[in-house]
C-alpha positions in Angstrom: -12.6 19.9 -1.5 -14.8 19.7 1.4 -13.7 17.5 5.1 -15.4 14.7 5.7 -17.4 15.0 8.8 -16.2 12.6 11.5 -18.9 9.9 13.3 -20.5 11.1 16.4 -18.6 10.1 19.7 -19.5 8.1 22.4 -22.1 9.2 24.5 -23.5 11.7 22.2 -27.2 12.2 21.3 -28.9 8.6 22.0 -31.3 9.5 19.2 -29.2 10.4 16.8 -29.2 8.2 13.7 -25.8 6.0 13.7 -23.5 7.4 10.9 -22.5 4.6 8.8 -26.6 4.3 8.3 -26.7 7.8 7.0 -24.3 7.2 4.3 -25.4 6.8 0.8 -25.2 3.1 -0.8 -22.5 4.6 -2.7 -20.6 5.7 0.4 -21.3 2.2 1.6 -20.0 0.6 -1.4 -16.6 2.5 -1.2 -15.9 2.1 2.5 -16.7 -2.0 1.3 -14.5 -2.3 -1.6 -11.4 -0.3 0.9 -11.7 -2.9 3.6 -11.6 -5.6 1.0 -9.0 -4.5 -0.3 -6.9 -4.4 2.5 -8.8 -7.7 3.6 -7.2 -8.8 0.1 -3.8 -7.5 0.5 -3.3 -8.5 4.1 -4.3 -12.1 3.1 -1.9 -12.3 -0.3 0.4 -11.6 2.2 -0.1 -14.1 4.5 -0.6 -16.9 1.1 2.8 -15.9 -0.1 4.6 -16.8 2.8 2.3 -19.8 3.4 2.5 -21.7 -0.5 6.4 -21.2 -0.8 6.8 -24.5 1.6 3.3 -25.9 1.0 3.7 -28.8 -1.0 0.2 -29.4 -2.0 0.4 -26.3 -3.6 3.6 -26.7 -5.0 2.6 -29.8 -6.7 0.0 -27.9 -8.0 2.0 -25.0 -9.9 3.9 -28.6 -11.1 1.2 -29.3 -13.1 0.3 -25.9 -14.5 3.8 -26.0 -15.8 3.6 -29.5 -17.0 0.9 -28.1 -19.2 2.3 -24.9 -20.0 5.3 -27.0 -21.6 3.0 -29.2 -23.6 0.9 -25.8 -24.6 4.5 -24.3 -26.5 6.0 -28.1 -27.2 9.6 -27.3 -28.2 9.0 -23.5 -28.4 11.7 -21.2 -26.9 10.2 -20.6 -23.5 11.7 -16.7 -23.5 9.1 -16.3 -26.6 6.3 -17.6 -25.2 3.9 -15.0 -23.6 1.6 -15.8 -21.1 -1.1 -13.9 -19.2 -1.7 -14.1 -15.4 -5.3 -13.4 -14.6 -5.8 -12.6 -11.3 -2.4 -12.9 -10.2 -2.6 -11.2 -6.7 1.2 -10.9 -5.4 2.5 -12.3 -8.3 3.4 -16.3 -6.9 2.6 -17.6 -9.7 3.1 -15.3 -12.1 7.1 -15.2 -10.8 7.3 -18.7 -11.0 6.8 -19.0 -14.3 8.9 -16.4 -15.1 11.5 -18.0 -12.9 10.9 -20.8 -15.7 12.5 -18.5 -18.5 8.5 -17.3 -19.9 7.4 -13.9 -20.4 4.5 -12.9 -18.0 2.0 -10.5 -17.7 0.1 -10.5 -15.1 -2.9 -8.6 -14.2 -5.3 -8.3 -11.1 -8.3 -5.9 -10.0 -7.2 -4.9 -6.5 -4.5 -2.5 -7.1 -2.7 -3.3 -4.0 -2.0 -6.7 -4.2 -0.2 -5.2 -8.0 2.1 -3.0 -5.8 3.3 -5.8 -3.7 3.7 -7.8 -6.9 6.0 -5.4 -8.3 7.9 -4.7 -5.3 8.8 -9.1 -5.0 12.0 -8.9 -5.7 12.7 -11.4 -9.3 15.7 -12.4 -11.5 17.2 -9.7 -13.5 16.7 -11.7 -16.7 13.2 -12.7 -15.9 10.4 -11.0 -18.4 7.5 -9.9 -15.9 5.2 -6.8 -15.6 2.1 -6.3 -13.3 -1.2 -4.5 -14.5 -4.5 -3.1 -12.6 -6.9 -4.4 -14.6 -10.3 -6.8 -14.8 -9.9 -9.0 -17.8 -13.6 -9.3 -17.5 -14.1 -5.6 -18.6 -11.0 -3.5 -19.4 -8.6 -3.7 -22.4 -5.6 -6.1 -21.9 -2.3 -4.9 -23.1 -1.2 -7.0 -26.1 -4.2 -8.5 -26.4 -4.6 -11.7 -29.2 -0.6 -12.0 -28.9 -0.7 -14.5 -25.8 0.6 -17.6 -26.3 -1.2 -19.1 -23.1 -3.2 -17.7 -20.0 -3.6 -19.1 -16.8 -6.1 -18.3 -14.0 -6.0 -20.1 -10.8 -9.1 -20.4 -8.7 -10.4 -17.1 -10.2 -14.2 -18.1 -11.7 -15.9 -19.1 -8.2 -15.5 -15.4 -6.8 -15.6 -13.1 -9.9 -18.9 -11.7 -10.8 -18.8 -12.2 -13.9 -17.2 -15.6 -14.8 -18.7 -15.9 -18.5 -17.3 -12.0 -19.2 -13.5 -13.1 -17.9 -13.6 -16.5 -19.7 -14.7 -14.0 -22.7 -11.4 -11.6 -22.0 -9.3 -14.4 -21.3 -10.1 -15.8 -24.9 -9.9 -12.4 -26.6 -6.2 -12.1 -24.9 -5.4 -15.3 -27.0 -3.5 -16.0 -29.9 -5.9 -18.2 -32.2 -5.6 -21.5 -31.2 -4.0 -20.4 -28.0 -4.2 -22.6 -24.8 -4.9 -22.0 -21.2 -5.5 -23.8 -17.6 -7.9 -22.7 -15.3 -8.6 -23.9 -12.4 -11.7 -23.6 -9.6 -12.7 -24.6 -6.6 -15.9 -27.0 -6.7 -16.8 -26.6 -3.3 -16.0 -24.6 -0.2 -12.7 -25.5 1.3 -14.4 -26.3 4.5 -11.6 -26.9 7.3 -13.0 -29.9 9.6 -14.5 -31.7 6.2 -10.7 -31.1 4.4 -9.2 -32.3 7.0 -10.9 -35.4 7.2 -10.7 -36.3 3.9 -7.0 -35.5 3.6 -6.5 -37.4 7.6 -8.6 -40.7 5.5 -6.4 -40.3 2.4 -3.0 -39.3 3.4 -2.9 -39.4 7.1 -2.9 -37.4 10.0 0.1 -35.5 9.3 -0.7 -34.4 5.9 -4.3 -33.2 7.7 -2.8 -31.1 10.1 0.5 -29.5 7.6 -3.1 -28.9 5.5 -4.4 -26.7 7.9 -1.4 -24.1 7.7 -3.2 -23.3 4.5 -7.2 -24.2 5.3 -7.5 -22.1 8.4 -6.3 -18.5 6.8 -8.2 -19.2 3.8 -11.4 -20.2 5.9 -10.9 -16.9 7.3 -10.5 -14.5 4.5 -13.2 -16.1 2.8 -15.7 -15.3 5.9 -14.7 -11.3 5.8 -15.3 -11.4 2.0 -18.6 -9.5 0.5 -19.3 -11.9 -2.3 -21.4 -14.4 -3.2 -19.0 -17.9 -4.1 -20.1 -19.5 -7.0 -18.9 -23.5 -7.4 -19.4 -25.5 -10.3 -19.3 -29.5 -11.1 -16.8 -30.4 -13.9 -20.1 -30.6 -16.3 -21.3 -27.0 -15.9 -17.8 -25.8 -15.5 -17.1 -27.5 -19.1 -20.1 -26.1 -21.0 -19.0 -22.7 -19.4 -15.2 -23.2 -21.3 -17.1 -23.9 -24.1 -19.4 -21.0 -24.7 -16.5 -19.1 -24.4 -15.1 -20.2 -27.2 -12.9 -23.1 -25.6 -12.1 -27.0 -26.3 -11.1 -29.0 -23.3 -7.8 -30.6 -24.4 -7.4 -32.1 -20.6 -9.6 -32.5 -18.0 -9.2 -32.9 -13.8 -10.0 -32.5 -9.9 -6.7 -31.7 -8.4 -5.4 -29.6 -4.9 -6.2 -31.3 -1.4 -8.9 -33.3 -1.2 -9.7 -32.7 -4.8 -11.5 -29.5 -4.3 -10.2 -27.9 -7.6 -11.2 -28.7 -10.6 -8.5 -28.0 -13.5 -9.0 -27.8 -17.1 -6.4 -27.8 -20.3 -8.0 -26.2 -23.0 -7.5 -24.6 -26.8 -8.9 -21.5 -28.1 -11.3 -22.4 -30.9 -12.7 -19.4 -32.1 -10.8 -15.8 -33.2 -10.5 -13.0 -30.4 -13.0 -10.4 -30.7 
């Protein structure tokens, strides 16, 4: 296999065409989807250390499980299997299985998977961690998943109506699941003034422990947000073969919206 020539140096020919431009768009693409991911796993890093004493955000894994209990009623939580999409480092994924569930979760940028198995977890907890896109690759066990959650997953993917469509086929029928997106950019000085107006000026500035990292990531990322109202984000749920059981905004200054749901229609 052939070296890769290095750039030119400084000071070289002043006419000579800069190397990054003659790379191919393919080339291009790679060297892009590298730096995001270490963009990616740099940041899921940083998040981990940031949620564990973040309330906000701790209130909000309180209500996933809230609904994860009322998904499995009086069902032995070690039988209940449930599906992590885009699970990054595994917070929430260990959480629940810090609850007694069996989780699987799963999460394109390979990285963030390796941290996620290196967290350290109970010894009884039931956990794995998979490289995989729900929205185009086969998930393991598929139509055996009692529930599936995805936080703040739809607004970046590419392809939301494809990973609504693998979330469902990872479903039992009639299974449930809570997903959650943003609604709107998590914009720090607007945040913070809505949180300072609500909750006062000490929630505002604890807020920007977890507004100010995220503000950045989101700038170095090569994507194109996409932010829905509760109405567009409901008729998306339900082309995908989805009822909404429960509906909310939630997180901050309500910038998330959340939504309960059933599976209505059989995995294909």
């Amino acid at each position: 296999m052939g070296h890769e020539a290095a750039p030119p140096s400084i000071g070289s020919d002043p006419d000579a065409v800069p190397w990054r431009a003659q790379m191919s768009p393919r080339e291009r693409s790679r060297i892009q989807q590298f730096i995001e991911r270490l963009i990616a796993a740099g940041y899921g890093f940083t998040y981990d250390v940031i949620v564990e004493s973040f309330q906000p955000y701790q209130a909000l894994l309180r209500e996933v499980r809230d609904l994860l209990e009322r998904s499995c009623d009086d069902t032995d939580r070690a039988s209940v299997k449930i599906l992590d999409v885009a699970c990054g480092t595994g917070t929430v994924a260990l959480e629940l299985a810090r609850h007694g569930y069996s989780v699987v979760g799963v999460d394109v940028v390979e990285p963030l998977i390796r941290i996620a198995r290196r967290r350290p977890a109970p010894t009884s907890a039931r956990l794995e961690f998979e490289n995989l896109d729900v929205a185009a690759d086969p998930v393991p066990g598929a139509g055996t998943y009692d529930v599936v959650v995805s936080m703040h997953t739809l607004y970046w993917h590419p392809n939301p109506q494809a990973l609504l469509d693998g979330c469902r086929r990872a479903l039992k029928p009639g299974g449930h699941a809570v997903f959650l997106t943003y609604s709107r950019p998590a914009r720090v000085g607007q945040v913070f003034r809505e949180i300072r107006a609500r909750h006062g000026t000490g929630s505002a500035i604890r807020a920007l422990r977890w507004l100010i990292p995220t503000a950045l990531f989101e700038s170095f990322r090569d994507y194109r947000p996409y932010y829905m109202g509760q109405e567009e984000f409901h008729a998306l749920l339900t082309r995908a073969g989805f009822q909404v059981l429960e509906a909310r905004r939630t997180f901050l200054a309500d910038i998330s919206l959340l939504a309960w749901v059933r599976s209505t229609t059989l995995p294909r």
